[in-house]
MARLO-258269 format. One record per residue (C-alpha): residue number from 1; residue in one letter; z negated, x, y negated. Coordinates in nm, 3 decimals. Last residue first. Layout:
// MARLO-258269
   nr  rest        w        u        v
  NUM     A        Z        X        Y
...
//
This chain:
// MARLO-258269
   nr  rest        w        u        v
  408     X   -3.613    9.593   14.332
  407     X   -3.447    9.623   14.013
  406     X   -3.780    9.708   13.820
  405     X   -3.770    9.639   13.450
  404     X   -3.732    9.828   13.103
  403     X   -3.827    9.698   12.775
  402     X   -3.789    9.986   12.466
  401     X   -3.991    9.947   12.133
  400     X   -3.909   10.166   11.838
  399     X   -4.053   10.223   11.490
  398     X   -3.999   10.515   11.218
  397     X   -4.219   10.502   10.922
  396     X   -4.133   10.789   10.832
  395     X   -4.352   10.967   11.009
  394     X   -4.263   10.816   11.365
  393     X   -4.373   10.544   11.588
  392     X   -4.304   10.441   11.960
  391     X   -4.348   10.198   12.214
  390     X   -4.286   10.152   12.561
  389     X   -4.281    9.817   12.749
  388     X   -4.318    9.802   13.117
  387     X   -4.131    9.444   13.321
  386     X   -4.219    9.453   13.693
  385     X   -4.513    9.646   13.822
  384     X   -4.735    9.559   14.108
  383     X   -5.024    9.782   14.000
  382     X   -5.139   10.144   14.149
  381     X   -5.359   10.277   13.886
  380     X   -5.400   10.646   13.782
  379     X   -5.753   10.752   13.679
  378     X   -5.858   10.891   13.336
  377     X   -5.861   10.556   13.162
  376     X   -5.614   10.265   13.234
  375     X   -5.619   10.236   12.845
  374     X   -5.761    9.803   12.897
  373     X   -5.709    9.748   12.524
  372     X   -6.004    9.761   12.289
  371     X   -5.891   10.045   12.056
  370     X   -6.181    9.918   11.794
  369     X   -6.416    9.972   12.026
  368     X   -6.337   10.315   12.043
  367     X   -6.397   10.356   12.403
  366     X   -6.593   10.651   12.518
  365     X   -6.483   10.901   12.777
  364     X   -6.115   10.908   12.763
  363     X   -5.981   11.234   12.818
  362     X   -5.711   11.127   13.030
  361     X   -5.485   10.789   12.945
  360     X   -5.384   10.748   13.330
  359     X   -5.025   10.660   13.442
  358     X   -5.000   10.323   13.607
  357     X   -4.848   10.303   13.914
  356     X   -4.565   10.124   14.112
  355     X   -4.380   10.425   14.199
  354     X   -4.053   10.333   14.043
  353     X   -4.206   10.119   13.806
  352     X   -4.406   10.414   13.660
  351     X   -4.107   10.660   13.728
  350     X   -3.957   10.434   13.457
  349     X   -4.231   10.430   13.233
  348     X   -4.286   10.812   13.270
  347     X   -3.908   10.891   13.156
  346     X   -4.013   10.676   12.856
  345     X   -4.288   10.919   12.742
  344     X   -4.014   11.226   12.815
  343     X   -3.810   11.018   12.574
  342     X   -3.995   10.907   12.317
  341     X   -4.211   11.215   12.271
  340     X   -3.926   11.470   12.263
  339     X   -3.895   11.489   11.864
  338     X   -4.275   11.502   11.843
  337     X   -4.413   11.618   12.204
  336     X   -4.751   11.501   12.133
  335     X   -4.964   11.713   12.413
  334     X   -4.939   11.718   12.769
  333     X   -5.208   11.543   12.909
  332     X   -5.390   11.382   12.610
  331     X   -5.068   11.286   12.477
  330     X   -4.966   11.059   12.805
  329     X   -5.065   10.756   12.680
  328     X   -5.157   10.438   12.887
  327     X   -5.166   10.066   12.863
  326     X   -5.242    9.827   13.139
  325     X   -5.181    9.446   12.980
  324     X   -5.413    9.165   13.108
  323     X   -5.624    9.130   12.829
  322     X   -5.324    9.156   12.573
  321     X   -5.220    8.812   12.700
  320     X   -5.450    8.653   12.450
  319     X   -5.257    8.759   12.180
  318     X   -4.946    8.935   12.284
  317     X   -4.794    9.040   11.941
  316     X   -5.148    9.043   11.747
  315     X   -5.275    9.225   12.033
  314     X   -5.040    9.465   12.022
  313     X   -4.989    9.547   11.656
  312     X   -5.370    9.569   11.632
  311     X   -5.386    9.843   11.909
  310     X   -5.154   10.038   11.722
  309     X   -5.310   10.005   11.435
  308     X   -5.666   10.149   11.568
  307     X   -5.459   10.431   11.761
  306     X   -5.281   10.549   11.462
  305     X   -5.536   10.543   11.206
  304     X   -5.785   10.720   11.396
  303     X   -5.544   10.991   11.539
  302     X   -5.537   10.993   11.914
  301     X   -5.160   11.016   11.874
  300     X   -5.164   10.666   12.146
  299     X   -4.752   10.616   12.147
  298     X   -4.891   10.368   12.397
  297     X   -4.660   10.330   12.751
  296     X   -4.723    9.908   12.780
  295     X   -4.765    9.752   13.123
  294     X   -4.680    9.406   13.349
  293     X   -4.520    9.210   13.061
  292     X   -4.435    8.916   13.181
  291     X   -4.764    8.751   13.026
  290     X   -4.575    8.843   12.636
  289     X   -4.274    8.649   12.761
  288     X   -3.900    8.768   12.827
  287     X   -3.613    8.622   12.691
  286     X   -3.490    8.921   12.617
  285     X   -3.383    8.879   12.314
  284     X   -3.728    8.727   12.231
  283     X   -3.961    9.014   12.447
  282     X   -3.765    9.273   12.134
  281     X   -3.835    9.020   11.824
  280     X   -4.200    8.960   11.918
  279     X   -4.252    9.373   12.025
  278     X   -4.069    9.423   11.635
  277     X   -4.268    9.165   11.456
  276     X   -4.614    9.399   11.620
  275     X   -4.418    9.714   11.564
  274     X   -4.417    9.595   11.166
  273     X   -4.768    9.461   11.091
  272     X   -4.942    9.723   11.264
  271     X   -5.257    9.577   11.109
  270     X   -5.379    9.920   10.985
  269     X   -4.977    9.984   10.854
  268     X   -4.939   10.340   10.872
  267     X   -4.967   10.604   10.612
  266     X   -4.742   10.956   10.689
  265     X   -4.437   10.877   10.459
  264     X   -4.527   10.591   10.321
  263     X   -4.638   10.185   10.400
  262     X   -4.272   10.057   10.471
  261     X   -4.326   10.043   10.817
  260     X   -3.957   10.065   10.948
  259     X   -3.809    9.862   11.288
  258     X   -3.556    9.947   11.606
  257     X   -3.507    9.738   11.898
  256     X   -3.461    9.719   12.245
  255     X   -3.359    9.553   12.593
  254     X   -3.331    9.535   12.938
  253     X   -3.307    9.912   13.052
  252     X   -3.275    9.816   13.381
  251     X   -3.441   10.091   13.623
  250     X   -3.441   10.352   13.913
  249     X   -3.072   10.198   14.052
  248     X   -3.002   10.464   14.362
  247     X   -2.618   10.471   14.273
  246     X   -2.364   10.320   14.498
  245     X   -2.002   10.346   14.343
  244     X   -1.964    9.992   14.262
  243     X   -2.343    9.959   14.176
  242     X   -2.332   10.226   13.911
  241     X   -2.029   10.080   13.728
  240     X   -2.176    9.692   13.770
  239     X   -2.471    9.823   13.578
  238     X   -2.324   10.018   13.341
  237     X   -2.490   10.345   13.302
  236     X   -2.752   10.561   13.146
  235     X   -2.887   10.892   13.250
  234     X   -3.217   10.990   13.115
  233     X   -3.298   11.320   12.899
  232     X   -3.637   11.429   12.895
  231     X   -3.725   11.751   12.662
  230     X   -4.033   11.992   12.634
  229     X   -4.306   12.171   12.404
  228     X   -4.697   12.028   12.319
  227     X   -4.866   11.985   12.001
  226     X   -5.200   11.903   11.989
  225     X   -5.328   11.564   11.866
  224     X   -5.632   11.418   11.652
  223     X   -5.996   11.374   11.616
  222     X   -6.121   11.173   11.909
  221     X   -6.455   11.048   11.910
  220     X   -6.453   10.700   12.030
  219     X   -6.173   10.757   12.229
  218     X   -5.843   10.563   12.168
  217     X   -5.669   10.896   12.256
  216     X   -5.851   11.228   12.340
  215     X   -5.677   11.521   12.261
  214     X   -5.938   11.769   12.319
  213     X   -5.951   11.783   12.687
  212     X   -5.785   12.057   12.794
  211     X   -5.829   12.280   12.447
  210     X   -6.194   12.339   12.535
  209     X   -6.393   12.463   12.265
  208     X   -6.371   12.212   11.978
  207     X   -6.418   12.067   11.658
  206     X   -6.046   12.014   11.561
  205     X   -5.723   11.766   11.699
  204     X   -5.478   11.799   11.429
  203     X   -5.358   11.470   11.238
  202     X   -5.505   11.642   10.918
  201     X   -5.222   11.676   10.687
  200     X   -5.264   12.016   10.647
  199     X   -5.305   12.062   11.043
  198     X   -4.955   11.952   11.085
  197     X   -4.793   12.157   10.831
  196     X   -4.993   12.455   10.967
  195     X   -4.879   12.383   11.344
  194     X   -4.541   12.305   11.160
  193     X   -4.475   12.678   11.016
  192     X   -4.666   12.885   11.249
  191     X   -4.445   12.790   11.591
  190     X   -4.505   12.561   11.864
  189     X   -4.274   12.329   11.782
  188     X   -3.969   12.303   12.084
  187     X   -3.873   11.975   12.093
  186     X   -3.556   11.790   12.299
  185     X   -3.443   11.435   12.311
  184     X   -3.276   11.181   12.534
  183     X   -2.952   10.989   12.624
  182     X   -2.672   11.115   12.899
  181     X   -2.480   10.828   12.857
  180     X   -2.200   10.644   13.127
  179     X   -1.978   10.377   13.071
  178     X   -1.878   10.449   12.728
  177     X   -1.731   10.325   12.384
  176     X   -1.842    9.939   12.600
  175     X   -2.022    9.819   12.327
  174     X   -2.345    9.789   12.587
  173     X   -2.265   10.140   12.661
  172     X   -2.304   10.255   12.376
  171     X   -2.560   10.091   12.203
  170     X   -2.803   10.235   12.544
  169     X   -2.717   10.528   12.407
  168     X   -2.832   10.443   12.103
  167     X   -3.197   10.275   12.247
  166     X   -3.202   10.601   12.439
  165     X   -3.244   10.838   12.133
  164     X   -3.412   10.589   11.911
  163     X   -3.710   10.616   12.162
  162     X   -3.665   11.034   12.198
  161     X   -3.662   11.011   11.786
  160     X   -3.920   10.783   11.762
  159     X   -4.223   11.112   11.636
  158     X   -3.922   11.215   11.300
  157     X   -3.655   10.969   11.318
  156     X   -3.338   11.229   11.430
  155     X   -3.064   11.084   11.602
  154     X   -2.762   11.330   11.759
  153     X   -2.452   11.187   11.900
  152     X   -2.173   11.327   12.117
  151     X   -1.983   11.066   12.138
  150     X   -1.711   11.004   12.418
  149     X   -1.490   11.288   12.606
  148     X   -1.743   11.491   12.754
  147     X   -1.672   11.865   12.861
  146     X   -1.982   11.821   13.108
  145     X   -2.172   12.129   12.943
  144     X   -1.966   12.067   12.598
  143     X   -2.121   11.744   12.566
  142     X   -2.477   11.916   12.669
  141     X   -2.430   12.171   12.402
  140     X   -2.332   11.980   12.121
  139     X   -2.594   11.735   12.190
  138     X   -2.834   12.039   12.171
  137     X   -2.699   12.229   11.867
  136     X   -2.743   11.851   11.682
  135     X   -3.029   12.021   11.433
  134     X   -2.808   12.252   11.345
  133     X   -2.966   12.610   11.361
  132     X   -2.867   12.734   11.711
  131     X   -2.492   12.736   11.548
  130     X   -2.615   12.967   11.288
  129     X   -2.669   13.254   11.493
  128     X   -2.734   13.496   11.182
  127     X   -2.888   13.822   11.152
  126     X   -2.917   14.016   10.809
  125     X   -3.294   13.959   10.746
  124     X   -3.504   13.918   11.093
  123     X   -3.779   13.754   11.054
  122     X   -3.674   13.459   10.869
  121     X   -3.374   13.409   11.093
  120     X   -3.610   13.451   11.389
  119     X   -3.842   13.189   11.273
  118     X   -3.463   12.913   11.230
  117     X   -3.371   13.060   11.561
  116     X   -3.717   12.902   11.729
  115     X   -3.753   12.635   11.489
  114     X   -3.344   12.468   11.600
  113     X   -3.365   12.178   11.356
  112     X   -3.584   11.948   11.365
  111     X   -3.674   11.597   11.548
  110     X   -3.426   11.607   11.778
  109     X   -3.187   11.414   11.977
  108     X   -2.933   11.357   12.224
  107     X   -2.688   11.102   12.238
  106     X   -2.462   11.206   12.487
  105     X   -2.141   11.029   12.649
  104     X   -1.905   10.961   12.916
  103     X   -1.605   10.786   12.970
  102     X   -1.338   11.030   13.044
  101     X   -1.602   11.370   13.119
  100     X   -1.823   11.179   13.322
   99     X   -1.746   11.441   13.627
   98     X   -2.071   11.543   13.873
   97     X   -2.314   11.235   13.930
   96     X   -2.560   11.174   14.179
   95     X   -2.766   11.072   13.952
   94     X   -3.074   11.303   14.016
   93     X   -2.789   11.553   13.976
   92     X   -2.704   11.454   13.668
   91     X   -3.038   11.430   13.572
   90     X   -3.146   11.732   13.683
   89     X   -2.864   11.895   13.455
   88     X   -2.950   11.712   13.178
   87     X   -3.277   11.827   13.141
   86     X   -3.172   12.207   13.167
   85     X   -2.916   12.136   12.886
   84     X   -3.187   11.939   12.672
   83     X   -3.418   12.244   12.724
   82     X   -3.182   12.505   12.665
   81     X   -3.082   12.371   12.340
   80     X   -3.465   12.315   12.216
   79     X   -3.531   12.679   12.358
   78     X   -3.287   12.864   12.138
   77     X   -3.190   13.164   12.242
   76     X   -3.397   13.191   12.574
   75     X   -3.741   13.311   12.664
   74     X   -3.883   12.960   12.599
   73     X   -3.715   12.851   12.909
   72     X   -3.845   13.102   13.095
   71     X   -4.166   13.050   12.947
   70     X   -4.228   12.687   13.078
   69     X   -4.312   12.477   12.754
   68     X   -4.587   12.522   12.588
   67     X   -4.897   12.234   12.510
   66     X   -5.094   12.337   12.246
   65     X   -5.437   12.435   12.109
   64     X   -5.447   12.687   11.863
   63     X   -5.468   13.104   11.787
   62     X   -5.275   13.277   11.499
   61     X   -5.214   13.617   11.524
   60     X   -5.143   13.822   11.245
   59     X   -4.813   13.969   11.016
   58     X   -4.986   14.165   10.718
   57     X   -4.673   14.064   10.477
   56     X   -4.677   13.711   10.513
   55     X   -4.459   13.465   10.676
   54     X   -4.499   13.676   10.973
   53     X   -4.737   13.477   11.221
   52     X   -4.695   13.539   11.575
   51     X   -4.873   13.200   11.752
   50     X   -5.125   13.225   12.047
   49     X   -5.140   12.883   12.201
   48     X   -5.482   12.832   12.404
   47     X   -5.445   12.530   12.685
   46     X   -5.301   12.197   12.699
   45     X   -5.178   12.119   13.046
   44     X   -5.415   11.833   13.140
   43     X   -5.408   11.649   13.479
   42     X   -5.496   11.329   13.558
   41     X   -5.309   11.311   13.871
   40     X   -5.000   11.076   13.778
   39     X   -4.955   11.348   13.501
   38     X   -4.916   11.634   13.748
   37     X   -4.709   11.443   14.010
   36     X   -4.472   11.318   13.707
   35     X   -4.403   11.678   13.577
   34     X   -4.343   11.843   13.893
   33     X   -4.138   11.525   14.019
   32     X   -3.894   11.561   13.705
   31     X   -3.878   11.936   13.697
   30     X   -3.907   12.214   13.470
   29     X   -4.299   12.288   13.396
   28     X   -4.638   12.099   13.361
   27     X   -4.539   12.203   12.988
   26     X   -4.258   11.934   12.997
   25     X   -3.886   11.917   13.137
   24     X   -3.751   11.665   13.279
   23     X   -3.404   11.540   13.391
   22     X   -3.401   11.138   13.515
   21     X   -3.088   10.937   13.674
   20     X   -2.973   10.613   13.731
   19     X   -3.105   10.406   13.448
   18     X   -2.954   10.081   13.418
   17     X   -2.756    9.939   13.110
   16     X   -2.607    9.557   13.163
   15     X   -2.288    9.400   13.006
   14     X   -2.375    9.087   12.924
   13     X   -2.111    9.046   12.613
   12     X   -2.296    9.314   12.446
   11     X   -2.009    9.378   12.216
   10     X   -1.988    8.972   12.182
    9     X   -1.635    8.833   12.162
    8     X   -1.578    8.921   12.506
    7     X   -1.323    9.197   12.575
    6     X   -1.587    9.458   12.732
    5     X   -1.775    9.255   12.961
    4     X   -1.519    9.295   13.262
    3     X   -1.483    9.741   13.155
    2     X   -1.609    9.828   13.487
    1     X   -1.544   10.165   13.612
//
């Protein structure tokens, strides 16, 4: 273990955070190469949600369009936990890793509490697993998996929770509290209560009859998301640490930042006025410039307001380097995992510059032509790939940008 940045006057002190390892788990099913193969290929994996409804006293079924997670993992206690542990796990192993327990970490996250337990509670008066309720059950869980000595953290910043996730992770190792994070975030929302929240506040996809391709970001016509189910957690580690003992590098994670958009709780800033000072800031300490970025991963909702502002915030932060950017987002394939978003999303970025491709932005027919960036639309694109940028927002007014770069 390297600790040869760690006495410098500066916490950072040039200490370096690479990503060694990958877990996934999304509603193409459990499994990082399952997951990627399916999105690299365009597909979709929204389909008809059937949700048991017994907040009132003639219990009913509720049919919408969603994204689940695989059923055996749904099948369990508390699916958010099992998720993060199950990520983990592949990551370890994708790794190469076994024991982390002296100088290792977690900072996994969640958007919610435990909605699976918390449904149960409600419809079940008298029992009580209270653990499965907190909303840092899954941190907890994969700490105690690899008996961890460092922090066990859990962020919550509503739709940037994943982001946030990795970017305090990252914290950690650059402050040299660990050499090794398991980072990430975990969302299981498929349930009555936030499908009818959501739709309330009309950022639900409607007017349709095929669930595969109604989320349709920076379409001309698209109407909104669909929830979708899953968890990505990524392993971090100190550069020199993971060379020393060999690892199979994927990615650096360069550098990050965190921002608010003061505008409300669920308004957005149509100029994008905050992630666009945020991108600035975030290329600045890392002394990278707006035509070395190769591609951006979109938080791309497919909400109007979303998409339109989104697209301002980069153009006004590239200007006329925008034109050359290849941006994608991954909702219309496998829903808007809320809490798990950022990281699953960021997952994709590195296994973009490990492949050297572009993910495609599916069910994009008709360009808004106010979402003029180049979306990389419905096709994959191979692309010489060196520095990918990934963005995301949350109610809130939650903002994240992440830089990672090839090592190779």
């Amino acid at each position: 273990m390297s600790d040869s940045a760690c006495g410098q006057a500066e916490p950072s002190g040039g200490r370096q955070v690479v990503v060694t390892g990958i877990g996934l788990v999304t509603p193409f099913g459990a499994g990082r190469e399952i997951s990627w193969s399916a999105i690299r290929a365009g597909r979709s994996a929204v389909d008809w949600f059937e949700a048991d409804d017994r907040s009132i006293s003639r219990p009913r079924r509720l049919r919408w369009a969603g994204a689940s997670a695989p059923a055996e993992l749904l099948a369990t206690a508390e699916p958010v936990v099992t998720m993060a542990v199950t990520a983990a796990r592949e990551a370890m192993a994708h790794a190469g890793l076994s024991d982390i327990s002296e100088r290792g970490g977690c900072v996994i996250g969640t958007s919610k509490l435990g909605l699976r337990s918390f449904t149960r509670e409600m419809q079940q008066l008298g029992h009580s697993d209270s653990a499965l309720l907190w909303p840092n059950a899954a941190a907890r869980a994969v700490a105690s998996e690899w008996n961890l000595r460092g922090p066990a953290l859990c962020p919550v910043a509503a739709c940037a929770t994943g982001l946030v996730s990795l970017i305090r992770g990252a914290d950690l190792i650059r402050s040299c509290e660990c050499d090794v994070v398991l980072a990430g975030s975990s969302d299981a929302s498929l349930v009555p209560i936030v499908l009818g929240s959501f739709q309330r506040l009309g950022v639900m996809a409607r007017g349709f009859e095929e669930p595969a391709t109604v989320c349709r970001p920076f379409d001309a016509e698209r109407s909104g998301f669909v929830i979708g189910e899953g968890a990505a957690v990524l392993v971090l580690e100190d550069r020199e640490r993971a060379v020393a003992r060999g690892a199979n590098i994927l990615a650096e994670f360069v550098a990050a930042g965190l921002a608010s958009d003061p505008s409300g709780l669920t308004q957005i800033d149509p100029d994008g006025t905050s992630l666009a000072w945020l991108i600035r800031d975030v290329l600045r300490r890392a002394n990278v410039s707006p035509a070395e970025i190769d591609a951006v991963n979109l938080h791309g909702t497919a909400t109007r307001a979303n998409d339109i502002a989104e697209t301002r915030a980069v153009r006004a932060a590239f200007g006329s380097a925008a034109d050359r950017l290849a941006c994608s987002s991954q909702k219309g394939a496998i829903g808007h995992l809320l809490g798990a978003a950022g990281s699953v999303e960021s997952a994709f970025a590195v296994l973009a510059l490990r492949d050297q491709v572009v993910p495609p932005t599916i069910n994009l027919r008709t360009h808004d032509p106010q979402c003029d960036l180049d979306c990389v639309a419905n096709t994959a694109r191979p692309l010489r790939l060196r520095n990918v940028l990934k963005l995301s927002l949350g109610f809130g007014g939650h903002v994240a940008v992440g830089l990672f770069r090839a090592t190779s």
